[in-house]
LUMBA-129830 format. One line per 4 residues: number of its first residue (from 1); their letters; for each residue x negated, y negated, z negated of N, C-alpha, C. Coordinates in steps of 0.2 Angstrom, whole numbers, plus 2048, in hexadecimal, padded with zeros to 3 digits. Layout:
<rs>
NUM	A	X/Y/Z/X/Y/Z/X/Y/Z  ...
</rs>
This chain:
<rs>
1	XXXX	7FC/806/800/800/800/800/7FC/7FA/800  7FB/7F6/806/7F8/7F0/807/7FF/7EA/806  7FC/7E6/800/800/7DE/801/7F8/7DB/7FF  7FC/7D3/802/7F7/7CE/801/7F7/7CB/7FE
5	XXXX	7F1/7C9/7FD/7ED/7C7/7F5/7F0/7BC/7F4  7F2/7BA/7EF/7F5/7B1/7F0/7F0/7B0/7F1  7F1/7A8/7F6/7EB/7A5/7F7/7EB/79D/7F3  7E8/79C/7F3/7E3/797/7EF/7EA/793/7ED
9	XXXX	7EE/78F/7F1/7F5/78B/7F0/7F8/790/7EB  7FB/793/7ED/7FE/797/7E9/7FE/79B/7E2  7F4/79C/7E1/7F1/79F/7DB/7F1/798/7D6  7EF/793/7D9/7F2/78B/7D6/7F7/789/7D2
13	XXXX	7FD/78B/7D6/806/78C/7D3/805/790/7CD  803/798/7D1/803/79A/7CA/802/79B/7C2  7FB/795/7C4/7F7/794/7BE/7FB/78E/7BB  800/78C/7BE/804/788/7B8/809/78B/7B3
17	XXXX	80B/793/7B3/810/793/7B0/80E/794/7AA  815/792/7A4/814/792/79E/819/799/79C  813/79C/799/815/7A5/797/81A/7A8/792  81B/7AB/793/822/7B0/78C/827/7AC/791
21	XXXX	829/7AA/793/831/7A9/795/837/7AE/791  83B/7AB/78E/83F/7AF/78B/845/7B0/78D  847/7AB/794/84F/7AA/794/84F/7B2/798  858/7B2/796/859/7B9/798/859/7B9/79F
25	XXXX	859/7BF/7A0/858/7C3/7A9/85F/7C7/7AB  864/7C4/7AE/869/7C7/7B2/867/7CD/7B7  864/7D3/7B7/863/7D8/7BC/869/7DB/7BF  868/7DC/7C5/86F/7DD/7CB/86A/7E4/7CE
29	XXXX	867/7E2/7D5/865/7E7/7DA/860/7E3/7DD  860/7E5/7E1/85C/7E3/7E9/85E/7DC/7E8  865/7DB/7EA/867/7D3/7EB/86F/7D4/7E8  871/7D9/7E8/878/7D9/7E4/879/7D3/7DF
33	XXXX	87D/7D0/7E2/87F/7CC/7DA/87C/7C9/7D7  876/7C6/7DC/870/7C3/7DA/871/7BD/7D5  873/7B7/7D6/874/7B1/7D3/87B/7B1/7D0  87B/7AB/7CD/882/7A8/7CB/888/7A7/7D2
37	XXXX	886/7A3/7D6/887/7A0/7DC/88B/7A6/7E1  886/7AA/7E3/887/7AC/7E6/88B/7B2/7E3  88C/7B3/7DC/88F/7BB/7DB/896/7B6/7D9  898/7B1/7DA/89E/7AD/7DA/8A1/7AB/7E1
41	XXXX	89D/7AD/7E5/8A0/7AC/7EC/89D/7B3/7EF  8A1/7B7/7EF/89F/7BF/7F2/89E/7C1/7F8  8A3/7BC/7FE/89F/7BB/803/899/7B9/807  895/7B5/803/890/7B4/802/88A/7B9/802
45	XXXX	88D/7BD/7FC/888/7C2/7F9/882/7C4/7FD  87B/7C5/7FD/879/7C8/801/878/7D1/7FC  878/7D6/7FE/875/7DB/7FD/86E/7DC/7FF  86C/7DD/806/866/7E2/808/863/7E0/80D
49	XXXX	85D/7DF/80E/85B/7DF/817/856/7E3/817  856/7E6/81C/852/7EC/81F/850/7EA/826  84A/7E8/825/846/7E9/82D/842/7EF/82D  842/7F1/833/83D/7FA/834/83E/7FB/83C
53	XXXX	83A/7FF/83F/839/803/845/83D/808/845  842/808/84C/844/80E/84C/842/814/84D  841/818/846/83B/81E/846/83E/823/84E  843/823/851/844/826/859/841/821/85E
57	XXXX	83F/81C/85C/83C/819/861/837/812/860  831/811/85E/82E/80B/859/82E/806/85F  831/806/865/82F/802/869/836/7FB/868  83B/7FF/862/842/7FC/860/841/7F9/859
61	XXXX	844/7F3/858/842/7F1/850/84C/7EF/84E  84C/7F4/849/852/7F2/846/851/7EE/83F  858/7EB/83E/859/7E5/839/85F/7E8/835  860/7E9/830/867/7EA/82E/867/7E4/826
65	XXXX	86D/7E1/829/86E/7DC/823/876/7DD/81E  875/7E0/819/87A/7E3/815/87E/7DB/811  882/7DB/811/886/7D7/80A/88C/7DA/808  88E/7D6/803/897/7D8/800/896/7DC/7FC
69	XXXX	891/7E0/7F8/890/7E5/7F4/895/7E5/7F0  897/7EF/7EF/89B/7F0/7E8/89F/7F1/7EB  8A1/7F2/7F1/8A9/7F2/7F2/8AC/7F8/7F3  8B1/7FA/7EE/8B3/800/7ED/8B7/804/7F4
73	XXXX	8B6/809/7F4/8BA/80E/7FB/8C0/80A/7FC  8C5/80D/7F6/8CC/80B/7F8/8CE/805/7F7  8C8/7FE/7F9/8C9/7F7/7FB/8C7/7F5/800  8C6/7FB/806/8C5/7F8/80B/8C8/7F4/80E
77	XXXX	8CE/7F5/811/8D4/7EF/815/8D2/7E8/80F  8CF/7E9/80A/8D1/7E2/808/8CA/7DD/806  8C5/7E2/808/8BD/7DE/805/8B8/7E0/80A  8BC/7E5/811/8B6/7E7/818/8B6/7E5/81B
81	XXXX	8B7/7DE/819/8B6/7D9/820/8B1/7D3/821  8AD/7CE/824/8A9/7C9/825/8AF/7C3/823  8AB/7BD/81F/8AD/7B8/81F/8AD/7B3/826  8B0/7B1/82A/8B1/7B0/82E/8AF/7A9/82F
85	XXXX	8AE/7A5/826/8AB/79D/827/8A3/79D/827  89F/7A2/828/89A/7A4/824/897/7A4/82C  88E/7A2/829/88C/7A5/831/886/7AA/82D  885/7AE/82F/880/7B5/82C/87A/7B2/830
89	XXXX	873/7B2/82E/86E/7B1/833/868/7B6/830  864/7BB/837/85E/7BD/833/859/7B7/836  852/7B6/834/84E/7B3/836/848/7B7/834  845/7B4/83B/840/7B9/83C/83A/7B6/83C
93	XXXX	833/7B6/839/82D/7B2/83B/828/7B6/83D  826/7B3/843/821/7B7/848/81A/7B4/846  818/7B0/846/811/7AE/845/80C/7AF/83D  80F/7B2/839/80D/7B2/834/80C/7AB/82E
97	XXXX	80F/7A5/82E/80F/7A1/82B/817/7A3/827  819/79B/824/81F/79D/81F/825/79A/824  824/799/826/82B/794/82B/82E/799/82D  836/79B/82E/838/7A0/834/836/79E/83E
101	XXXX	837/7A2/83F/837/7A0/848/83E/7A1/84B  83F/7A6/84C/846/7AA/84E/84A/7AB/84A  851/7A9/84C/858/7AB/848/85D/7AE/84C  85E/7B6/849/863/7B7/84C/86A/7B5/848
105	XXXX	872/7B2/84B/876/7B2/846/87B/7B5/84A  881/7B7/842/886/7BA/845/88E/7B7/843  892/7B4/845/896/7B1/844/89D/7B6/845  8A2/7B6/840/8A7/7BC/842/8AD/7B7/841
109	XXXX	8B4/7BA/845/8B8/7B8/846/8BC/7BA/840  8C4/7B8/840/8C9/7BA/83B/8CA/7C1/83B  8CD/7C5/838/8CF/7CD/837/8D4/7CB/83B  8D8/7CF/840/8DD/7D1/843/8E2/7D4/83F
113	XXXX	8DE/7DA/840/8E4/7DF/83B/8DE/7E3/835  8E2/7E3/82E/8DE/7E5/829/8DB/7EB/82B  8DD/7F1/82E/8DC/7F7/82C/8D8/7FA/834  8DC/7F9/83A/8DD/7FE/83E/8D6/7F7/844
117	XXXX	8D4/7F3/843/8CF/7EE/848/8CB/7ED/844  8C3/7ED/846/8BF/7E7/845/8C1/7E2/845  8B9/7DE/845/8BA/7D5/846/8B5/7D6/84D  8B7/7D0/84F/8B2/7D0/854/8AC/7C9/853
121	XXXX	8A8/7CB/854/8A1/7C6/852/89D/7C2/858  898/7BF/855/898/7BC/85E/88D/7BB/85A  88C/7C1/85D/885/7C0/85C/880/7BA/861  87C/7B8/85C/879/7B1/860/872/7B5/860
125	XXXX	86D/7B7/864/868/7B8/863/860/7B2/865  85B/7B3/862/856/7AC/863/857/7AA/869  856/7B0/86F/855/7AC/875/85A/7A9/87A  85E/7A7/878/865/7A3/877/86A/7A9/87C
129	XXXX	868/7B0/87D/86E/7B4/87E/873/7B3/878  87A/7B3/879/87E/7B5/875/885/7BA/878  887/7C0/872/88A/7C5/876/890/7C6/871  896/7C7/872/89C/7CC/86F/89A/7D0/86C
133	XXXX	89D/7D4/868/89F/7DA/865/8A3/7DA/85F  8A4/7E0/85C/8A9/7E1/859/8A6/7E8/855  8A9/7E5/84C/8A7/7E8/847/8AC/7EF/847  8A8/7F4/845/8AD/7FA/844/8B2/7F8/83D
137	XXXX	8B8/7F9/841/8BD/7FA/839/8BE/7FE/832  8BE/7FA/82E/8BF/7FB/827/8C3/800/828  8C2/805/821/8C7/80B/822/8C7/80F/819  8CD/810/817/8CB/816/812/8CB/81D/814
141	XXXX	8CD/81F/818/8CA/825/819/8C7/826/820  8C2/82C/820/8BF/82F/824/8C1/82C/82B  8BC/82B/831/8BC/82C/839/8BA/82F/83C  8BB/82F/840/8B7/833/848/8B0/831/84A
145	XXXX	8B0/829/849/8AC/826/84C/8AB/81E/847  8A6/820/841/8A7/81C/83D/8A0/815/840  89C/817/843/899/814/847/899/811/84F  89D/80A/851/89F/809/856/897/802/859
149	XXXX	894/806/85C/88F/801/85F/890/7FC/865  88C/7F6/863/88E/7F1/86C/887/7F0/86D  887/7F2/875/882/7F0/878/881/7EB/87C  87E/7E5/87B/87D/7E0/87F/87B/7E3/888
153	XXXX	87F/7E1/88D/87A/7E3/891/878/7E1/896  874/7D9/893/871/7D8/895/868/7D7/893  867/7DB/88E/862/7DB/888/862/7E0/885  867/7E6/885/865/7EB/882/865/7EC/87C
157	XXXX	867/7E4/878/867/7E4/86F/86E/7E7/86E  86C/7EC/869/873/7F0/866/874/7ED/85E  87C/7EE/85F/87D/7E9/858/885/7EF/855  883/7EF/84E/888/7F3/84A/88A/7EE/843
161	XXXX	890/7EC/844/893/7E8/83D/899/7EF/83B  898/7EE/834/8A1/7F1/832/89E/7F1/82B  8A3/7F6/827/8A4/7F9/821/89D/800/821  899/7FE/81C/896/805/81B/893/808/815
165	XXXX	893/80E/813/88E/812/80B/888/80B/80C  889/809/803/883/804/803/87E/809/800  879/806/804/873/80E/803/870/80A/7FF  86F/805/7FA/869/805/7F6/86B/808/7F1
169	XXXX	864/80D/7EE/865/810/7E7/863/80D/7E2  865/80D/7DA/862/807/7D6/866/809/7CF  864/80A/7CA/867/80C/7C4/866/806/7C1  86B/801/7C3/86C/7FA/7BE/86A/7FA/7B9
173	XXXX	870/7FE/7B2/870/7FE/7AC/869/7FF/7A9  864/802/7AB/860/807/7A8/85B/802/7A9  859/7FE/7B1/855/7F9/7B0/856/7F4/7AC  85A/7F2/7AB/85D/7EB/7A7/859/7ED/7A0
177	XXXX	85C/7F4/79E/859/7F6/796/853/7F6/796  84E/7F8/79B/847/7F9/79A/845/7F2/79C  845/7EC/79F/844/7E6/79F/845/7E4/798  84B/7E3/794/84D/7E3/78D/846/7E4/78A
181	XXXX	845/7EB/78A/842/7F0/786/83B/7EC/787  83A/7EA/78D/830/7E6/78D/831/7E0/78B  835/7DB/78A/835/7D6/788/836/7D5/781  836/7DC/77E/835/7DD/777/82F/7DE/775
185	XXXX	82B/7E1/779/826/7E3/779/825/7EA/777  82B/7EF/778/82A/7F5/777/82E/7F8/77D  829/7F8/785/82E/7FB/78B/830/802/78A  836/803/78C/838/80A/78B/83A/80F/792
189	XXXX	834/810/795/837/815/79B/83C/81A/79A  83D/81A/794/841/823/792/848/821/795  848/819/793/84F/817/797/853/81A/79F  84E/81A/7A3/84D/81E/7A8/852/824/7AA
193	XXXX	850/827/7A5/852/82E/7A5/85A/82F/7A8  85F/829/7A6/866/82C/7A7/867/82D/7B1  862/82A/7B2/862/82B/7BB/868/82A/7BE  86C/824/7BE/872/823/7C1/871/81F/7C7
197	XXXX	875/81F/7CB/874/81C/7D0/87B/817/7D1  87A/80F/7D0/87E/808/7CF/882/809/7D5  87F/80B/7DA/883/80C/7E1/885/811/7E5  885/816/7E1/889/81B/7E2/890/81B/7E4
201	XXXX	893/81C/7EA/89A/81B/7E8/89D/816/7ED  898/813/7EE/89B/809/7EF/897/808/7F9  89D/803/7FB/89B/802/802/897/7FB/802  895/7F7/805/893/7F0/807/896/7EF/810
205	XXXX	893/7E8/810/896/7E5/81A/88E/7E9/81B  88E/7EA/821/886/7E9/826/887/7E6/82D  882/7E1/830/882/7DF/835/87A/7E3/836  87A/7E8/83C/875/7EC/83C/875/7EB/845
209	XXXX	86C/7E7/846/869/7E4/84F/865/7EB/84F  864/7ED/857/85E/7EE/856/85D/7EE/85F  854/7EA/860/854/7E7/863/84A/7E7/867  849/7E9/86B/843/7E9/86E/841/7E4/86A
213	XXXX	839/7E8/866/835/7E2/863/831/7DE/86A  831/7E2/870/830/7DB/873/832/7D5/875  838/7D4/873/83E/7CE/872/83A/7CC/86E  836/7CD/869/833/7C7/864/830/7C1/868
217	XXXX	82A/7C3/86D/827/7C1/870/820/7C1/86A  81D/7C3/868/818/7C3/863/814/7C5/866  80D/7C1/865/808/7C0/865/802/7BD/85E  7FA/7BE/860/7F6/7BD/85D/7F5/7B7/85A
221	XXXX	7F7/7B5/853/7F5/7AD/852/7F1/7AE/84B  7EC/7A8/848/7EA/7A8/843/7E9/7AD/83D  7F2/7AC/83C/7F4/7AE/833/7F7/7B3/836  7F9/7B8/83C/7F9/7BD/840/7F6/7C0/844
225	XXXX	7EF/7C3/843/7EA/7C2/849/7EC/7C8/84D  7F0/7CE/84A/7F1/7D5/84D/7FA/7D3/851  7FB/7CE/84F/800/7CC/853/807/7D1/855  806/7D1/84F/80A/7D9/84E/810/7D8/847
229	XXXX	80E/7D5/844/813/7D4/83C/816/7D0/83C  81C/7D0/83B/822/7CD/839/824/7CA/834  828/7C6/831/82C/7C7/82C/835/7C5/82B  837/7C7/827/83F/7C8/829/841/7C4/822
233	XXXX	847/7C1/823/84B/7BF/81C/852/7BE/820  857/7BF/81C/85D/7BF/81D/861/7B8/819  864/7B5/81E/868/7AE/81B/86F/7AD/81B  873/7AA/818/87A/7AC/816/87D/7A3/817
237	XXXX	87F/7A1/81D/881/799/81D/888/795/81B  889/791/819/891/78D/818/892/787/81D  897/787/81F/898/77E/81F/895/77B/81A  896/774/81E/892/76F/817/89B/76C/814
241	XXXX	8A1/76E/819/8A7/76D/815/8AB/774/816  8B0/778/811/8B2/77C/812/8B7/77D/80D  8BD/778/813/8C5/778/80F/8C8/77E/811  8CE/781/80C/8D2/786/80D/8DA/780/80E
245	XXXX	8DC/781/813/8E3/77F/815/8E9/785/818  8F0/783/817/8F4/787/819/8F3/78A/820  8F0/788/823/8EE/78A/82A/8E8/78F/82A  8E4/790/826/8DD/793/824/8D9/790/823
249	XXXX	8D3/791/823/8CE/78C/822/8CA/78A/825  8C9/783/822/8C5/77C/829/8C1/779/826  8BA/77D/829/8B4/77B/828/8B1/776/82C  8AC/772/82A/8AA/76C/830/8A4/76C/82C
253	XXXX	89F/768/830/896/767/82E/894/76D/831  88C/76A/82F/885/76F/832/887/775/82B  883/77A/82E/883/77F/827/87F/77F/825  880/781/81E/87A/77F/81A/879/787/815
257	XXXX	872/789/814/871/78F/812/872/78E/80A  878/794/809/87A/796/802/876/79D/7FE  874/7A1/802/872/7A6/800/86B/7AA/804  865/7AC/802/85F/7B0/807/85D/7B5/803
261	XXXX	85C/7B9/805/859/7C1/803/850/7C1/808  84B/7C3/805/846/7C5/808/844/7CC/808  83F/7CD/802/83F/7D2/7FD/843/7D4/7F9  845/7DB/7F6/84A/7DC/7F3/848/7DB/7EB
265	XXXX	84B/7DA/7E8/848/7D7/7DF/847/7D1/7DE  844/7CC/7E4/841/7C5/7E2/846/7C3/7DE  84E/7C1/7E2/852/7BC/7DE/855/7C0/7D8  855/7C6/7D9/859/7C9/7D1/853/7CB/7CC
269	XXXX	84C/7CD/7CC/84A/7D1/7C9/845/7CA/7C7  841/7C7/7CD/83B/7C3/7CB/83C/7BC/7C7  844/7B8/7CC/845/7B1/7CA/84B/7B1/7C4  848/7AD/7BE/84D/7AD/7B8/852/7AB/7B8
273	XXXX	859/7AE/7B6/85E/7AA/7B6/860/7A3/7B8  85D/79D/7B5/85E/796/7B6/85D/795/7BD  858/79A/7C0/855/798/7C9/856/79B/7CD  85D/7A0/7CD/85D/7A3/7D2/862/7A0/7D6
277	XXXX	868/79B/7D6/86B/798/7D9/866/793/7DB  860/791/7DB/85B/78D/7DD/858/78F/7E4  853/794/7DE/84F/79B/7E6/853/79B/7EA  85C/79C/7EB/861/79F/7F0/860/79B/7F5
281	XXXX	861/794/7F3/861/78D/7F6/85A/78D/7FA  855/78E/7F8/84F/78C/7FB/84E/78F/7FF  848/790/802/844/791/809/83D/794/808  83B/798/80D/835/79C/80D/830/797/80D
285	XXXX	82F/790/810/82A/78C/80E/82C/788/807  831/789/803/830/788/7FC/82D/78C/7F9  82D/793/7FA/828/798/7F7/822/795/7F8  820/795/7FF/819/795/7FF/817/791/7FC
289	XXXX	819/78B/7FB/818/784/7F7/818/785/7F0  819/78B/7EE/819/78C/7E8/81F/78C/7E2  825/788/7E5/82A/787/7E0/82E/78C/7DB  82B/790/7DF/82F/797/7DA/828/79D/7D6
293	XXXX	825/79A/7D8/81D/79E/7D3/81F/79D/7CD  81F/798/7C9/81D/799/7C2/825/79D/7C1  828/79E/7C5/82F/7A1/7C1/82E/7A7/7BF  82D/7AA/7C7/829/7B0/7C8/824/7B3/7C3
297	XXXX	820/7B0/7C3/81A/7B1/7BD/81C/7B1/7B5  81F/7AC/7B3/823/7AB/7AE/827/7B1/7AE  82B/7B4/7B0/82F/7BB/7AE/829/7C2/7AF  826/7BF/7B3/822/7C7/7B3/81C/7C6/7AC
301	XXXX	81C/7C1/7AA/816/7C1/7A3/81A/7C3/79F  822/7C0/7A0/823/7C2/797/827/7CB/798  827/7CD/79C/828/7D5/79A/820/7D8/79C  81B/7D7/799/815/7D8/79A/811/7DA/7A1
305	XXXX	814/7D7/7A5/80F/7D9/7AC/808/7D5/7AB  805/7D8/7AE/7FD/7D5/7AF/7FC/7D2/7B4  7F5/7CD/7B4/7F4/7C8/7B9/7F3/7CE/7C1  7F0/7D4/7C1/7EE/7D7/7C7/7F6/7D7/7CB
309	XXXX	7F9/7DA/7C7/7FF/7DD/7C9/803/7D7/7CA  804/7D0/7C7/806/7CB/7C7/806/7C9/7CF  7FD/7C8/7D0/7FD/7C6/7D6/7FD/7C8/7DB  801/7D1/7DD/801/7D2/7E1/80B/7CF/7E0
313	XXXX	80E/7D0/7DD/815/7D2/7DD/817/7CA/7DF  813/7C6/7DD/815/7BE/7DE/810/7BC/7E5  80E/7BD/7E7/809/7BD/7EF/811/7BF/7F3  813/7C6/7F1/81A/7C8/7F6/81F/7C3/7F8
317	XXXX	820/7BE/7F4/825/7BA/7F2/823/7B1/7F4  81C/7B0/7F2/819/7AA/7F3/814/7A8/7FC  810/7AB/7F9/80A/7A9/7FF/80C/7A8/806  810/7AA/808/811/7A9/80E/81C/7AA/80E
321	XXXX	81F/7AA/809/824/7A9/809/827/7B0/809  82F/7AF/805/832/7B6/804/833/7BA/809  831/7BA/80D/833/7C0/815/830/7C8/813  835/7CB/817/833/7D4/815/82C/7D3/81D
325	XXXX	825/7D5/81A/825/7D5/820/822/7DC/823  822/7DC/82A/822/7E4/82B/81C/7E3/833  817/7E8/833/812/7E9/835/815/7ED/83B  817/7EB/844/81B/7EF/849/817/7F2/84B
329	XXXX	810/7F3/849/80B/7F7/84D/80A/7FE/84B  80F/7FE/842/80D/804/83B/813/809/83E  812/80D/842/817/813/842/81B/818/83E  821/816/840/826/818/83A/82C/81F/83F
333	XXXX	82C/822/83A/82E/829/83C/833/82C/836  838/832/839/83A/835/834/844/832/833  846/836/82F/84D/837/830/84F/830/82A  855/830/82B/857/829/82A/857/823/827
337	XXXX	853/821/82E/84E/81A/830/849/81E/82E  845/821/82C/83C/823/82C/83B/823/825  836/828/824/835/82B/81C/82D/82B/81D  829/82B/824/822/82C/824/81D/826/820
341	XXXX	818/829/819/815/825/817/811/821/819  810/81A/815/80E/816/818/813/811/81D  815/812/81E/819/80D/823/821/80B/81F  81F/80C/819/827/808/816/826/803/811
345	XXXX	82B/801/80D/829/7FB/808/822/7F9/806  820/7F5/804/821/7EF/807/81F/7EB/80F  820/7F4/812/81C/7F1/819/824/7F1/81E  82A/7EC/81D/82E/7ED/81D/832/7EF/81A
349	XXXX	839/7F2/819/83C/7F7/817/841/7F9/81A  840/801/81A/845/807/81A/84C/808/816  850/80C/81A/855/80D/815/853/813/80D  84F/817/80E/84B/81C/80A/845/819/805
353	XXXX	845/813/808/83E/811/803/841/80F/7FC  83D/812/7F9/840/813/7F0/83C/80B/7EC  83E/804/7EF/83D/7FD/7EE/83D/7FD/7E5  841/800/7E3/842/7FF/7DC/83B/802/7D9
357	XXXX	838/808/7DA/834/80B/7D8/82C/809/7D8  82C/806/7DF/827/801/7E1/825/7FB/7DD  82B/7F5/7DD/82C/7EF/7D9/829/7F3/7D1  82C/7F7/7D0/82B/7F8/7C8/824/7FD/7C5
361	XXXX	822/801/7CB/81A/801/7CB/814/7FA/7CA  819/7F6/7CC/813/7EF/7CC/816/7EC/7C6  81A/7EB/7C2/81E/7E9/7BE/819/7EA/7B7  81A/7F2/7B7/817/7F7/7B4/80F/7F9/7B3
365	XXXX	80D/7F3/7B6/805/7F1/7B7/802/7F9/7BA  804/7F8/7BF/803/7FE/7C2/801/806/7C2  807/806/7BD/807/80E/7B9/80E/810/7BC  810/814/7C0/815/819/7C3/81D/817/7BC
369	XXXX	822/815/7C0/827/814/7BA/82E/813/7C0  830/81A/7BF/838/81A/7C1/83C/819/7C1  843/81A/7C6/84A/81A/7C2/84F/81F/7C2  848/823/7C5/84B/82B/7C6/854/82B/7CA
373	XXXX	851/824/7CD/859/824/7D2/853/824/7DA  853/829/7DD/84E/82A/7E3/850/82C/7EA  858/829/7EA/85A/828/7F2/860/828/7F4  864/828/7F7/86B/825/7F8/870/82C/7F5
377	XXXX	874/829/7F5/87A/830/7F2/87D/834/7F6  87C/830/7FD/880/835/804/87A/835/809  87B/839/80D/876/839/812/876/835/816  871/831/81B/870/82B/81D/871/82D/825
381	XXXX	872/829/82A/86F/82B/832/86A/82C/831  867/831/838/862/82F/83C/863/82D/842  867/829/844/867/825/84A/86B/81D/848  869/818/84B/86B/811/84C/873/811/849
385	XXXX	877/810/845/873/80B/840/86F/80F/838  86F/814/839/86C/818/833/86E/818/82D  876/817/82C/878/815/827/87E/819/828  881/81B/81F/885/81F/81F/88B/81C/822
389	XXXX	892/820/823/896/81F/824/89A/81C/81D  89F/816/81E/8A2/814/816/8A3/81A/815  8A3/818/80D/8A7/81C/808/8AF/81D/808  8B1/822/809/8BB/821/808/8BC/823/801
393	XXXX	8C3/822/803/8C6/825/7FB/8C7/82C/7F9  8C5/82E/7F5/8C5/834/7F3/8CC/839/7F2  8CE/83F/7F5/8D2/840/7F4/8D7/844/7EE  8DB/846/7EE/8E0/847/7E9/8DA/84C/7E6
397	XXXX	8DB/84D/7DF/8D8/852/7DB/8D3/851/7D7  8CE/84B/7DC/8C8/849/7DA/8C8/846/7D3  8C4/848/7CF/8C3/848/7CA/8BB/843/7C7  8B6/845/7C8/8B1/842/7C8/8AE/842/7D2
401	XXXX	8AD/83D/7D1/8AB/83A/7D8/8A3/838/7D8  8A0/836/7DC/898/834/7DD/899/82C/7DB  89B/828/7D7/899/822/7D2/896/824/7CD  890/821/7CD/88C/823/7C6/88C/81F/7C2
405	X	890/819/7BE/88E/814/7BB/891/818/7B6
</rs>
């Protein structure tokens, strides 16, 4: 596992922070329910982003961008759908600085009919194509064809929206207690042990691209000399006005970013409570500037992380800004989305890559510490979008079902 080391700006920031922080730590997920703000506006919510190589073909780079988490089977007619005043954006940076370069955005229409249509979305991609499609329909039970793909065809980008199994795995409770447990000064891995999985059971939306990395147009510069590495963040937009009237809702202004996900933890695990409605707001060149360092720093000293580990977990999130970034020259293989070593978190991420176990290896001043939750509840694709089918409602008799909380 290579990350890179802060630089000098950055190691600076760091050195201002003042240590023990004691305010408490609201723990969610990846990005579930990350802040105040956004866990009060659900639409918004971001879940997940997933950049990776199509391990059937590395010449293909897919994006999966999760939101809405927690939404139980039998509410899908009434929570499996896209906010329609919202514009969803990935952004992409090619050159290896903190600025993005490329945005793809996806914009969706009104719901027609709760149960039996999709939405139809209108994909904008960088290079000013924009195409049609339509999300597979919400459902409580079982389909034929729970994956409805559109192909652009003039560009050959496939794109999949709908209701799907939220594949992050993560034992909420258990981290929350062992976080507790360090900031007393007596960690307690044993906590671990009940190995439940928070997401068991439960759907999210996905807006899942995927698209010749030659579309990037990537090339060899400075702070990317292999011309090869990327980075991804996921952004969640509003109007700058957004009334509800008897007619529906009328939004007017530029939009303005309410919610971003890069790496999964940053805003729930690294930034304290007070600042996670802040981070949401900000921008990957406010990382690199430093803004959010001392926070970072500040909650990893006071559950005892050390400076080595400190510096690698805060470089992920600072130096060059929150982006997942992912190396498209590192060959990624193996069933659904890829399992071969080496080519997963933090070199990108997989739907398989166990994120929680990683983050908490560094946490844990680099001594092995799990959550003994070590992969999705259902089985996953192995083809585009690589994602399970939702979850439906259980039927009659069911007694104990796959929610683990």
């Amino acid at each position: 596992m290579t990350v890179s080391k802060l630089g000098n700006a950055a190691r600076l920031a760091l050195g201002l922070v003042l240590v023990g922080s004691a305010a408490p730590t609201m723990v969610s997920a990846a990005d579930h329910g990350d802040a105040p703000r956004a866990s009060a506006d659900r639409e918004t919510d971001i879940a997940d982003v997933y950049p990776f190589l199509d391990p059937n073909d590395n010449s293909q780079l897919v994006i999966l961008f999760n939101v809405g988490g927690f939404i139980v089977p039998g509410e899908a007619a009434n929570f499996g759908f896209f906010d329609e005043t919202l514009r969803y954006t990935v952004q992409i940076e090619t050159n290896g600085d903190a600025r993005p370069d490329l945005n793809i955005h996806y914009r969706f229409q009104p719901r027609v009919n709760a149960a039996s249509e999709g939405q139809r979305v209108t994909v904008e991609l960088f290079n000013g194509r924009t195409f049609q499609a339509m999300t597979t329909a919400a459902t409580t039970a079982a389909v034929a064809n729970p994956f409805v793909i559109n192909t652009d065809p003039a560009t050959g980008v496939q794109f999949f929206g709908g209701l799907v199994d939220d594949p992050f795995f993560f034992d909420i409770p258990a981290f929350g207690a062992f976080i507790s447990s360090a900031r007393a000064g007596a960690p307690n891995p044993a906590i671990f042990n009940r190995g439940r999985d928070s997401f068991a059971g439960y759907n999210c939306l996905t807006m899942a691209i995927r698209m010749p990395v030659a579309m990037l147009g990537l090339r060899p510069t400075p702070q990317n000399p292999t011309g090869t590495v990327i980075g991804v963040q996921g952004i969640v937009e509003r109007r700058k006005v957004t009334l509800t009237t008897k007619d529906g809702p009328l939004v007017q202004g530029s939009f303005e970013q309410v919610e971003r996900m890069g790496n999964p933890g940053v805003n729930v695990v690294l930034i304290p409570f007070p600042r996670k409605n802040a981070q949401n707001l900000g921008t990957t060149l406010d990382d690199a500037a430093g803004a959010f360092a001392p926070d970072i720093v500040g909650f990893l000293r006071s559950v005892g992380t050390q400076q080595p580990s400190i510096d690698v977990l805060a470089s992920v999130a600072v130096t060059r800004g929150d982006f997942l970034r992912l190396d498209t020259s590192i060959a990624n293989s193996g069933p659904g989305g890829g399992t071969n070593p080496g080519a997963g978190f933090p070199n990108g991420r997989r739907l398989r890559d166990d994120v929680v176990d990683v983050l908490s290896f560094f946490i844990n001043n680099q001594q092995p510490l799990g959550d003994n939750v070590n992969g999705n509840d259902v089985p996953l694709g192995d083809v585009f979008p690589f994602l399970a089918p939702q979850q439906t409602a259980r039927p009659n008799g069911t007694i104990e079902d796959n929610t683990r909380n």
